[in-house]
C-alpha distance (Angstrom), angle and dihedral (degrees) to the residues before:
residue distance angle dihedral
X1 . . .
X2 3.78 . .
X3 3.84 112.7 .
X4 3.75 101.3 -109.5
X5 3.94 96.0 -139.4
X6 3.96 138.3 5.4
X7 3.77 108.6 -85.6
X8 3.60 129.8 -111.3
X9 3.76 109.3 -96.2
X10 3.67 91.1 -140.6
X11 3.30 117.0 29.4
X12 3.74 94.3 31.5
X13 4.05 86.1 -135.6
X14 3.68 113.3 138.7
X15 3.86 116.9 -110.4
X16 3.77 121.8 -127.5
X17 3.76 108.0 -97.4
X18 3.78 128.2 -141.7
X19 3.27 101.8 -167.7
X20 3.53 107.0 59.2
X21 3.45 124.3 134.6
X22 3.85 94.6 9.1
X23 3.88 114.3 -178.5
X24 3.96 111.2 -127.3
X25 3.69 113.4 -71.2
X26 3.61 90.2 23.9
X27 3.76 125.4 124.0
X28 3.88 101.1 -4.6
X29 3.65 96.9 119.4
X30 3.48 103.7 151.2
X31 3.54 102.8 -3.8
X32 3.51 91.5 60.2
X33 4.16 77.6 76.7
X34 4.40 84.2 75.4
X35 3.22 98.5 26.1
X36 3.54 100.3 66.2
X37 3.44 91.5 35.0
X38 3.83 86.8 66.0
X39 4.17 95.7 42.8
X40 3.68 78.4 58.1
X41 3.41 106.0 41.4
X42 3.39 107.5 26.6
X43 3.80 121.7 21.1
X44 4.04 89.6 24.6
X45 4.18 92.4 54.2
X46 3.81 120.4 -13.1
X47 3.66 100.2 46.7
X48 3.97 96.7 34.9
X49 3.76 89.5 47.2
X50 3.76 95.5 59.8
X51 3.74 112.5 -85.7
X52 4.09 123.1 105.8
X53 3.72 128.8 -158.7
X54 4.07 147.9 -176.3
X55 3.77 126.2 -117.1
X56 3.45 131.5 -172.8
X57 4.14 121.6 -159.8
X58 3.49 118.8 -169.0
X59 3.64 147.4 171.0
X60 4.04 164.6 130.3
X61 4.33 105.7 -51.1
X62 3.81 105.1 -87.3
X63 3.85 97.6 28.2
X64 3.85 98.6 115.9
X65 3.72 107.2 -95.1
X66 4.04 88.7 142.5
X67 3.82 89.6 44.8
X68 3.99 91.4 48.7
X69 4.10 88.4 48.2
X70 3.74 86.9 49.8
X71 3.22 99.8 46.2
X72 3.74 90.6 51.4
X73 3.52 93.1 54.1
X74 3.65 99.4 53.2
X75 3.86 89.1 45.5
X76 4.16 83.3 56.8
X77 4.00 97.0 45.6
X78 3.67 83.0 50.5
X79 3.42 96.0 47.6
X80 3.93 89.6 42.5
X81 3.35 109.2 -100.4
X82 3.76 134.5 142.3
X83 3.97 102.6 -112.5
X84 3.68 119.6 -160.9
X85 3.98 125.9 179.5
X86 3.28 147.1 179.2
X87 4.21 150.0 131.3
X88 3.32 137.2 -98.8
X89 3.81 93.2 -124.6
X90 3.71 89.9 63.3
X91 4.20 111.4 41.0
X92 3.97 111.9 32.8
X93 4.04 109.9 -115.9
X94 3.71 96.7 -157.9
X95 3.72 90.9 75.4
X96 4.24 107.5 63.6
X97 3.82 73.6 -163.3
X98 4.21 98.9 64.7
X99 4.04 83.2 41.9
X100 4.27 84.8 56.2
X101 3.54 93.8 42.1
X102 3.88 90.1 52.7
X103 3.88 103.0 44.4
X104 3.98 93.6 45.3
X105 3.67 92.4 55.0
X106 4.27 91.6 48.3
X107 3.78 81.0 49.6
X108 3.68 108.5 70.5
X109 3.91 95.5 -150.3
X110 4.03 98.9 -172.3
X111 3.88 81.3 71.7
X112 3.26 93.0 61.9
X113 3.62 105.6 43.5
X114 3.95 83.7 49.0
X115 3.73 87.4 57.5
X116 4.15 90.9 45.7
X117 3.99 87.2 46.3
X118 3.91 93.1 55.9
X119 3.77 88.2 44.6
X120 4.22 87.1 60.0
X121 3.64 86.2 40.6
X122 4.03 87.9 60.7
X123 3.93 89.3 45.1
X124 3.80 89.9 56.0
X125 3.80 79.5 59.6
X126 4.07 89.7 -113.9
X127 3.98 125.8 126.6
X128 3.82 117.7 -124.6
X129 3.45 92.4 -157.5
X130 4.24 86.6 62.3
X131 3.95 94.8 64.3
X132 3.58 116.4 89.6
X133 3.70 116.2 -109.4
X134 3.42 123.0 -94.4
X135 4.06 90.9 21.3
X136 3.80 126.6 107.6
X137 4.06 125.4 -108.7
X138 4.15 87.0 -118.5
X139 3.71 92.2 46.7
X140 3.97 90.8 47.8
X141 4.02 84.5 50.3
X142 3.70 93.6 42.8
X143 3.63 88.3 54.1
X144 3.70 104.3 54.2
X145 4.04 88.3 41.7
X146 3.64 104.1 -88.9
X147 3.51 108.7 104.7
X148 3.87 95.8 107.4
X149 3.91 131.7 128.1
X150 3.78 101.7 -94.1
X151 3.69 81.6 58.2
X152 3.44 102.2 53.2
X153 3.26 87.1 42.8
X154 4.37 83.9 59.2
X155 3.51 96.2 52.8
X156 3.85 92.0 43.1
X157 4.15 94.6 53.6
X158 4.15 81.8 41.3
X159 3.84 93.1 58.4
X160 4.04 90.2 43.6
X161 3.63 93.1 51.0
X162 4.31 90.4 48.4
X163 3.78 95.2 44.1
X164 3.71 115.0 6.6
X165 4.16 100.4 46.1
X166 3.95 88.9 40.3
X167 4.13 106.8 113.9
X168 3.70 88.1 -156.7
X169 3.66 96.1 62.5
X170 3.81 127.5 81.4
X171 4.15 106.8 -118.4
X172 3.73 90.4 -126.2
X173 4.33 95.4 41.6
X174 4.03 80.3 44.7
X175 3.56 97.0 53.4
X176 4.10 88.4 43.3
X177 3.82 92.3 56.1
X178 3.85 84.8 40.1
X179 3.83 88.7 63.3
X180 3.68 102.5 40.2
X181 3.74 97.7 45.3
X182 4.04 76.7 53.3
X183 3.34 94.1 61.6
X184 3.92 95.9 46.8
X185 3.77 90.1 49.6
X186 4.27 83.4 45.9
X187 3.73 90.7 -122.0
X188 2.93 131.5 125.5
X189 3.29 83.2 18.6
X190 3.98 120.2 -125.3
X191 4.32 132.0 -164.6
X192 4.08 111.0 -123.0
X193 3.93 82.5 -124.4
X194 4.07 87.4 66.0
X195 3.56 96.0 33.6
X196 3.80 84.9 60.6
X197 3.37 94.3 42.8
X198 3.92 96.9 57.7
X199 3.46 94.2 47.5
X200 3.90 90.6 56.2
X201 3.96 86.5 57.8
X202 3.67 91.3 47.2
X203 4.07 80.2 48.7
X204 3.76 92.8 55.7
X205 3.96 92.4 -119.1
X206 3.85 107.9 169.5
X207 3.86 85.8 -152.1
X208 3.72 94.3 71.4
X209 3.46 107.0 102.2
X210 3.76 116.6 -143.1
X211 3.66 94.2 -140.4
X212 3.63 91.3 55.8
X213 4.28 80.8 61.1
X214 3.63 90.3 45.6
X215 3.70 80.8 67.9
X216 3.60 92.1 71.5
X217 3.56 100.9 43.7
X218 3.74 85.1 -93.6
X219 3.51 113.4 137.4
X220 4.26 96.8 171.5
X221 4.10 122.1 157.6
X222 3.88 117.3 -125.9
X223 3.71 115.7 -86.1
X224 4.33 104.4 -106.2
X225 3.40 130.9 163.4
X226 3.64 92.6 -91.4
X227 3.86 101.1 68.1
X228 3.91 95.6 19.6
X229 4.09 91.5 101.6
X230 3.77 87.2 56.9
X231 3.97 90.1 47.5
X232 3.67 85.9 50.4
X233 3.34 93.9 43.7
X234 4.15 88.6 60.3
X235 3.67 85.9 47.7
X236 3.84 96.0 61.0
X237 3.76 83.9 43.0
X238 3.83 101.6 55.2
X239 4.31 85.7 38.9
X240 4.09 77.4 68.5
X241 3.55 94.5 42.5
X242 4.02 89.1 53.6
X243 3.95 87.4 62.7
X244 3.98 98.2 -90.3
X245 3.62 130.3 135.1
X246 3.71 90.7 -129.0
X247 3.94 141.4 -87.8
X248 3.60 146.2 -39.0
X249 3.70 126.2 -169.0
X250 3.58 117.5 172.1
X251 4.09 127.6 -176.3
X252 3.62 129.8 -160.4
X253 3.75 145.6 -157.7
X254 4.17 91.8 18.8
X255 3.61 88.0 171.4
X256 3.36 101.4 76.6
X257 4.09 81.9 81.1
X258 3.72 77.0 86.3
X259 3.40 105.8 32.5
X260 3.93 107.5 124.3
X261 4.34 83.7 -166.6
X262 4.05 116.4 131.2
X263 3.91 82.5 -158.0
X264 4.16 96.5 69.4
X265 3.58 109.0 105.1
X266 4.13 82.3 -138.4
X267 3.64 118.5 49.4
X268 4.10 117.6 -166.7
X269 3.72 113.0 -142.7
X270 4.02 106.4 -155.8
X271 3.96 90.3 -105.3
X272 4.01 91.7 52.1
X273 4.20 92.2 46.1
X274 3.89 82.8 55.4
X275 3.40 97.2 49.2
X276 3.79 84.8 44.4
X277 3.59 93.1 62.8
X278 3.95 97.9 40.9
X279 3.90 90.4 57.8
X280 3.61 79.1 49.9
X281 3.99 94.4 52.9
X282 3.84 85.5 35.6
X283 4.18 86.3 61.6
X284 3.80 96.4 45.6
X285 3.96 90.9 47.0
X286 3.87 83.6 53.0
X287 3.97 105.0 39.0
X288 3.43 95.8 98.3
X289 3.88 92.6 59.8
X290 3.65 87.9 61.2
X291 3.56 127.7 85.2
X292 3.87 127.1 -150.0
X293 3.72 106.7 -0.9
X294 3.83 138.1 114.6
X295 3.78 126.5 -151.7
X296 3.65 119.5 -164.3
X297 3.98 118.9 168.1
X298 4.07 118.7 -171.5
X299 4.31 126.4 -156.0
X300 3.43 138.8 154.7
X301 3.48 130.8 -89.3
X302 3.83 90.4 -97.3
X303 3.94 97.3 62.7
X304 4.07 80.2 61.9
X305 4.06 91.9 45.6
X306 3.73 103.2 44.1
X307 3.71 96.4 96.0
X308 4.34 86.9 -175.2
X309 3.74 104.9 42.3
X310 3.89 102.9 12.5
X311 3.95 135.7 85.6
X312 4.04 86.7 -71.9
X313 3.72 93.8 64.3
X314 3.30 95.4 63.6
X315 3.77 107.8 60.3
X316 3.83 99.9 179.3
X317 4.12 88.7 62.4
X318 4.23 97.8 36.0
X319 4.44 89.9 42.4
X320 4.24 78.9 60.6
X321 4.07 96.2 42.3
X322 3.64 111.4 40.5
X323 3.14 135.0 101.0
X324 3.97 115.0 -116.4
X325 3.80 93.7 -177.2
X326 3.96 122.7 47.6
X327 3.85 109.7 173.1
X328 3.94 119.5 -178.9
X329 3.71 96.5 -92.1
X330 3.69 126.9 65.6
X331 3.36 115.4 -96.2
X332 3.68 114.5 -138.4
X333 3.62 102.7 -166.7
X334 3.95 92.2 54.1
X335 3.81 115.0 128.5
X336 3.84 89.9 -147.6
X337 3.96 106.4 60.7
X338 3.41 130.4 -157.0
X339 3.38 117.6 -154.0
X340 4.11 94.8 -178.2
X341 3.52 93.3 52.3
X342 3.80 92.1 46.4
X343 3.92 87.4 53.1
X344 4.46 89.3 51.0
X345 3.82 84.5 55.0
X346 3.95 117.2 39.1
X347 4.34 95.0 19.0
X348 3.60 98.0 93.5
X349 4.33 116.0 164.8
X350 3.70 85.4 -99.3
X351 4.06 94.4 61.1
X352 3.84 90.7 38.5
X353 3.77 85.8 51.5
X354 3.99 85.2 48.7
X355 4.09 97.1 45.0
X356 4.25 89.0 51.2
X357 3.79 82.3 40.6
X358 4.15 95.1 62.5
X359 4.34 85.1 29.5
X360 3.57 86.8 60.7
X361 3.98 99.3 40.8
X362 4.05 91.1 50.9
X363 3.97 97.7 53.0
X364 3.58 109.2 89.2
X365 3.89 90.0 -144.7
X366 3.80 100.0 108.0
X367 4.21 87.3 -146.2
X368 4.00 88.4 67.8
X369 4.08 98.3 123.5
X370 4.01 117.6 179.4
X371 3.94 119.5 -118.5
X372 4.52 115.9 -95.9
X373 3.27 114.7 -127.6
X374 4.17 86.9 -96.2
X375 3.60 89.0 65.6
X376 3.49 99.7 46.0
X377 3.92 93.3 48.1
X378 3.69 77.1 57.6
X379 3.58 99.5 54.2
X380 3.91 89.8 55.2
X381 3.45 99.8 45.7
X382 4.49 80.1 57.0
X383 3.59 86.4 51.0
X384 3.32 100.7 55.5
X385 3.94 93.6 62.0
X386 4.16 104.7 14.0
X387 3.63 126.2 88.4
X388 3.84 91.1 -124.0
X389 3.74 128.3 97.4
X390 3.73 117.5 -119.6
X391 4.11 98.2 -117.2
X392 4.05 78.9 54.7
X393 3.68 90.4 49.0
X394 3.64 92.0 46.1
X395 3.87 92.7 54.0
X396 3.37 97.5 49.2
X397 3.66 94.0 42.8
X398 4.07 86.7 55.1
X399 3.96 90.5 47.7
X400 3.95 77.4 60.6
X401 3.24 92.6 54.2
X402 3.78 101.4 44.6
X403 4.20 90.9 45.6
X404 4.26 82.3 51.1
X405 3.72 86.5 65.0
């Protein structure tokens, strides 16, 4: 579920958040500068066409990193992606494993491989929309005459040219999505016992027992850290091959790598932040073997600042992210985002006005007023120094307002 605010940075409690829930449009003052930038870039043509990439989106507590995620994603459901999220203080990073485990279950991969199965169903030169609901591809043939050996045989070679002769896929993931799209298609036929018990592997559950897969002439490997990119890498793959433009997975609240809090439901030893930010390194070394997926991690300033514990110490990881060249305006195909520098260039008075403006008309307390241009000119002139970000400045400065009244 996407976090509805940034956290606080020292209590770890979660701020209230005005802009949850926006409708499209709403609320992107500003930001809407990036983010449609990136629906055009990015999701619209780079991503969609094949290529996948990293982003980074940082900033001051209270500057919108949430919002910005959120925003993202609805651009990419919209755009018809597969969306995934989730923070740092719930699903371990240093693991590329945990990170698996978490973005195949947000992924809902039956949905896919019933999109791939009507797409061999078309190149069998048969309409999916022409079998009766609720009854199987091999029943439908079997019914009209069809159901004979050469074309078993078909659907068999059709299902090994999909999954099986696809480079992208992993041999034993293939052969997985091989068997299950089988069983949606009703040939070769497959038990709900095993059809449960493959997707578990696919899961990463350590109860699966491998000789349970032997079974089915299924002789897979468990899912580790060590050859989890290349499972996810087959997951973006067969997301595309279910009819999707690609992938989206977004993580929150990356500073709590550093967090030093006993209250974090996740606490980072200094052997566990390190091998945080090697899987990390690992993933940018290997993004260009992936195909149709789109990375973007959010912190807090601090995880930048912390030259012991944070991204800094651990030179392998910031030599790959950093930017090398910083000219005066923002650049808006940088990996490493900013979003307090964004905020000194596109917030003028008149969008601060406009950001209090659709605060004030979502809260249900009638005294809500929006920020004049005084107080807004105010609120920039705090930013510019303070160590909050301007939507957090504007909401507290409107909680002044409303407690004036």
């Amino acid at each position: 579920m996407i976090e509805e605010c940034d956290r606080d940075a020292v209590t770890g409690t979660a701020e209230t958040d005005l802009f949850s829930a926006a409708p499209d449009g709403e609320l992107s003052c500003g930001v809407g500068f990036l983010t449609d930038f990136w629906k055009e870039k990015y999701l619209q043509e780079y991503i969609k066409d094949g290529g996948s990439k990293i982003k980074f989106v940082t900033g001051r507590r209270g500057s919108g990193k949430s919002h910005f995620l959120r925003l993202v994603t609805g651009i990419a459901r919209r755009e018809n992606y597969k969306t995934v999220h989730f923070s740092a203080r719930d699903v371990w990073l240093h693991d590329c494993r945990e990170m698996y485990v978490e973005i195949f279950r947000q992924c809902d991969i039956m949905d896919c491989l019933e999109a791939a199965s009507r797409r061999l169903i078309r190149e069998m030169g048969f309409d999916s929309r022409e079998i009766p609901e609720g009854m199987k591809f091999m029943d439908f043939l079997s019914q009209s005459g069809m159901g004979d050996a050469l074309t078993k045989r078909e659907i068999r070679a059709q299902l090994k040219q999909i999954f099986l002769d696809n480079p992208m896929l992993d041999n034993n993931f293939a052969l997985a999505c091989s068997m299950l799209a089988g069983s949606i298609l009703g040939y070769p036929l497959l038990e709900e016992s095993n059809r449960e018990l493959l997707l578990a592997w696919l899961e990463g559950d350590r109860n699966v027992k491998l000789s349970q897969l032997r079974a089915l002439d299924f002789y897979p490997s468990r899912i580790t850290k060590y050859n989890a990119r290349h499972m996810l890498r087959s997951l973006a793959e067969v997301i595309h091959m279910g009819g999707y433009c690609g992938l989206l997975v977004t993580v929150d609240d990356m500073e709590v790598l550093v967090s030093r809090s006993s209250l974090e439901p996740i606490h980072y030893t200094k052997m566990k932040r390190e091998d945080t930010y090697e899987s990390i390194r690992q993933l940018i070394d290997d993004i260009d073997s992936m195909q149709h997926i789109l990375f973007v991690y959010a912190f807090g300033r601090e995880l930048m600042d912390d030259e012991n514990a944070g991204l800094k110490s651990y030179q392998a990881l910031w030599m790959r992210i950093q930017n090398e060249i910083v000219g005066e305006r923002f650049n808006r195909f940088a990996d490493m985002v900013d979003l307090d520098r964004l905020a000194a260039q596109e917030y003028t008075p008149e969008v601060v006005a406009a950001i209090s403006k659709s605060m004030a008309d979502r809260q249900k307390n009638a005294a809500a007023a929006a920020l004049d241009k005084e107080a807004a000119q105010e609120i920039l002139r705090q930013a510019h120094t303070g160590a909050i970000g301007v939507p957090l400045l504007i909401r507290n400065a409107m909680q002044g307002v409303n407690a004036d009244v």
